[in-house]
N, C-alpha and C positions, 0 to 999 in steps of 0.2 A: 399612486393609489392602486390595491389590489384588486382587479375583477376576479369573476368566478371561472374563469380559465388559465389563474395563476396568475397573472402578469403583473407583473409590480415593475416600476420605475425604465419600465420599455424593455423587459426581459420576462424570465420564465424563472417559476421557483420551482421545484423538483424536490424530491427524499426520495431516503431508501433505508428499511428494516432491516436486521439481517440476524440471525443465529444461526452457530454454527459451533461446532462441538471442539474447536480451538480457535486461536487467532494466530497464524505461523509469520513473520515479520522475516523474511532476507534470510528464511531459513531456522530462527527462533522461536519457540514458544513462548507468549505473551502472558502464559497461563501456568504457569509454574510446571511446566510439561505435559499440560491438559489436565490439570486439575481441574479447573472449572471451565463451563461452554460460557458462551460469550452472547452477551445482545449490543450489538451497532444500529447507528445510528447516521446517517448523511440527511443534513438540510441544503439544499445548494439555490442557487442564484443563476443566471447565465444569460449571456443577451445574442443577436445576432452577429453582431462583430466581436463574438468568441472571448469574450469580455466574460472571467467566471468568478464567484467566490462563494462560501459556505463554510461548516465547519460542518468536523467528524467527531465522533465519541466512542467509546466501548469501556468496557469493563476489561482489567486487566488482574494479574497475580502475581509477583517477584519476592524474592526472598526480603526486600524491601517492604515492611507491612507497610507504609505511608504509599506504596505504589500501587491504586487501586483502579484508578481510570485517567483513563487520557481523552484530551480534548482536544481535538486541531484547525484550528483554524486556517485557512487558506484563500488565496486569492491568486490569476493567472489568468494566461491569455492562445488561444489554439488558433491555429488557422490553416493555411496553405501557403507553397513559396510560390506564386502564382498558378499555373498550367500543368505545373510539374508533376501532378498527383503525390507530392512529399508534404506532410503535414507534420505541424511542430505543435506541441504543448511545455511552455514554460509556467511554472507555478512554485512560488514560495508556502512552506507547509511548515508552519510549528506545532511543535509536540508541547504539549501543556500539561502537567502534571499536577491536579490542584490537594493540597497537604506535602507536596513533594517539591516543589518551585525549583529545588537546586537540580534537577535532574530536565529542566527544561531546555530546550534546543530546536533549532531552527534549519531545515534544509530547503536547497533550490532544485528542485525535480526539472529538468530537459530533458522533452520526449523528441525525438524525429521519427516520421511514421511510413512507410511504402505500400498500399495496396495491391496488391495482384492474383486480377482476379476475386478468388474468395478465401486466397490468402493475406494474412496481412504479416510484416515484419516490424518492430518496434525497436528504436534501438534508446539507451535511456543512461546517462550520464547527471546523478545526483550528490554536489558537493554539498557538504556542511556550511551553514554561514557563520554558524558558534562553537565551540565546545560541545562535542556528540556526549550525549545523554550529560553535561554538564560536568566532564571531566575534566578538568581544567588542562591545557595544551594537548588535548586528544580532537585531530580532525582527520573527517571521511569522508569519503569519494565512493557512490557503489556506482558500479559498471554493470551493466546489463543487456541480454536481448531477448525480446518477448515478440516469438511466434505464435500466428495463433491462424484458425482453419473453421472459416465459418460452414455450415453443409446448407444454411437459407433453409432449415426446416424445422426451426429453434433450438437443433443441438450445433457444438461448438467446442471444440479442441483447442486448449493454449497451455503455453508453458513460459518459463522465464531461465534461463540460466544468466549467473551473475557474479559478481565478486563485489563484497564490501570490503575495500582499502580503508584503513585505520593504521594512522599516525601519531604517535608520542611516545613520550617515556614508557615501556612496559605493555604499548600496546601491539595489536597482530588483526591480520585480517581474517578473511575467509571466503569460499566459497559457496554459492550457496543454489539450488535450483528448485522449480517446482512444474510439474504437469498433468491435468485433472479436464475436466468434462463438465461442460454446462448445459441443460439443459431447459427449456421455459414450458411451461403446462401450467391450464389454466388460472392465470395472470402471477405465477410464481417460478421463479427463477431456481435451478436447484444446481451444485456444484460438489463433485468430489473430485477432491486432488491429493496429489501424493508432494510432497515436501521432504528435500533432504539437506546435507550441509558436508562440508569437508572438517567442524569441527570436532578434534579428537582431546585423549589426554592429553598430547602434549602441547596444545592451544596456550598461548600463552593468558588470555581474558579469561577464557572458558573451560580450561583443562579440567577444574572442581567441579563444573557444574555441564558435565556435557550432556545430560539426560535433556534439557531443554532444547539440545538439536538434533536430537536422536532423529531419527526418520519415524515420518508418521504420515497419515492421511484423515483428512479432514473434510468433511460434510459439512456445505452451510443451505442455508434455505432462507430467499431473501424477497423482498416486497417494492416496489415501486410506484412512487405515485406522482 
């Protein structure tokens, strides 16, 4: 039963709003290269024994008209390896495409985490469990690490550099990085970050369409409750 301090079934329910003038994915614009700004969505779940699940949403744009939003549902589990101060998060996350079904797919996000200090390191290894974006024998691996630098005054420096590995017939990977600035003021989160990629013409996926990883930077403005 839900009381009035969230708690449902021995945990906590949480959201979070968000808009933000792209949605940049592993280096990609989700928005037909910022055609249109985006409204997100997180309803989440989560208990003490790091026990979590919710789903995500937004508004998306691809040359794909039937690719208009995505829904992801997810479930996972964080915690610590004892004493250690190293903290993991495992979590399976599908992408859900609804008018679009055949482009739906499944990954397994592993985080390992290091504090120190009021730095943190994140290092983040995420296989494919199906067919990435429903290509049929196309699977992915992105390699990643995400530093980040809290100042404990509500501002907050982070970044990711990374590579998405993609395998099959015809396909290729890429690299990808992002680093931007958070800021929280009264009871609103604000974030601008810069987003680039290593895909060019001769991209084997992307070579037509490289204006969606063109470097850009993006502003979101987000809400928590």
């Amino acid at each position: 039963m839900a009381a009035d301090n969230n708690e449902l079934f021995g945990g906590q329910l949480s959201g979070n709003v968000k808009f933000a003038t792209d949605y940049v994915f592993r280096g990609e614009s989700e928005t037909m290269d910022g055609d249109v700004p985006v409204v997100q969505g997180t309803l989440g779940w989560g208990n003490d024994d790091g026990w979590y699940t919710g789903v995500f949403a937004s508004n998306i744009k691809f040359a794909d008209p039937n690719l208009e939003i995505v829904t992801a549902p997810y479930i996972g589990k964080a915690g610590s390896f004892g004493d250690s101060g190293v903290t993991y998060d495992v979590m399976v996350f599908s992408y859900l495409y609804p008018g679009a079904s055949y482009s739906n797919y499944t990954e397994l996000w592993i985080k390992v985490g290091k504090q120190f200090g009021q730095a943190n390191v994140t290092l983040e290894v995420t296989p494919t469990i199906d067919d990435w974006f429903g290509v049929e024998g196309w699977q992915g691996v992105n390699y990643a690490v995400h530093p980040s630098y809290d100042f404990n005054n509500g501002i907050k420096v982070s970044g990711s550099f990374g590579y998405q590995d993609l395998d099959g017939e015809g396909a290729e990977g890429w690299t990808h990085w992002n680093l931007g600035v958070a800021a929280s003021y009264v009871g609103l989160d604000f974030d601008l970050r810069y987003h680039g990629s290593s895909v060019d013409e001769s991209h084997l996926v992307y070579g037509t369409q490289t204006e969606i990883f063109d470097d850009r930077v993006v502003f979101g403005l987000s809400k928590s409750f």
